[in-house]
C-alpha positions in Angstrom: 9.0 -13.2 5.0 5.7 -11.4 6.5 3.8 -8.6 5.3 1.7 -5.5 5.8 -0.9 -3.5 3.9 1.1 0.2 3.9 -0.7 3.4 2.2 1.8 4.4 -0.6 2.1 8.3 -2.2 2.3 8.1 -5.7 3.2 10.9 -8.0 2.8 11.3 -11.5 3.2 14.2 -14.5 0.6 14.3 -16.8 0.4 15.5 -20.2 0.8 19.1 -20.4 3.3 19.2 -16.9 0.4 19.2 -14.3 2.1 16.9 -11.1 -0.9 14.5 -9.3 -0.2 13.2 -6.1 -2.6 10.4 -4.8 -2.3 7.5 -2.1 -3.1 4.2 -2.3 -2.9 0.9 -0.1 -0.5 -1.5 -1.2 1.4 -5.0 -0.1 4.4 -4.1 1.5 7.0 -7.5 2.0 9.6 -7.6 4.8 12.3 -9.6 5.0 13.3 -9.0 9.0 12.6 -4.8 9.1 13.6 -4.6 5.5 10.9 -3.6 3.2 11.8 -6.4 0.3 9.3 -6.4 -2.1 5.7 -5.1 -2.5 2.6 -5.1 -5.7 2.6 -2.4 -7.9 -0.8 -2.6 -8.4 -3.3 -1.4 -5.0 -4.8 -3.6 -2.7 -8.7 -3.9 -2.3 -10.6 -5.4 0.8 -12.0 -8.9 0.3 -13.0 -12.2 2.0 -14.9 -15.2 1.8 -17.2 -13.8 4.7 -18.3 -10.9 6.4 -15.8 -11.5 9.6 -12.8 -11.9 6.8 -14.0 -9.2 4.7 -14.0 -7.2 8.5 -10.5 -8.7 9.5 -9.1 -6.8 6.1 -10.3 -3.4 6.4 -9.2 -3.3 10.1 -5.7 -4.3 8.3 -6.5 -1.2 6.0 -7.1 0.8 8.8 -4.1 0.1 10.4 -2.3 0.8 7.2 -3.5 4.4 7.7 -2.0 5.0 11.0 1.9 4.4 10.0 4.1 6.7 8.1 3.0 6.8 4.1 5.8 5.3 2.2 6.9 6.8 -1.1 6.3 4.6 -4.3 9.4 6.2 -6.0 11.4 4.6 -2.7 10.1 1.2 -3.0 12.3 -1.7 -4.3 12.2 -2.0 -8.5 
């Protein structure tokens, strides 16, 4: 299993039928090319040192520059 941070469209109807559309960086697990599992909940940048802290956002970054996968597609 590997895995990949992946920026995630979320959509949502609130109260009163307005539809919000956001993004937000996610987990994504693989099992071979198959996207098998991923967290719900967003992913935040962090490390025990600058250089990790670094290392992670350039993970974010390349997050950005793939296709933005669609929560409502994503494995229950």
């Amino acid at each position: 299993m590997t895995w990949e941070y992946r920026a995630i469209r979320h959509i949502e109807t609130m109260p009163g039928g307005k539809t919000v559309v956001w993004l937000q960086i996610h987990r994504v697990y693989y099992e071979g090319d198959t996207i098998s599992s991923w967290e719900p909940n967003p992913s935040w940048p962090g490390g025990e040192s600058l250089e990790e802290l670094q290392k992670d956002l350039l993970l974010f970054s390349i997050a950005l520059e793939k296709r933005i996968l669609k929560a409502e597609d994503m494995p229950k």
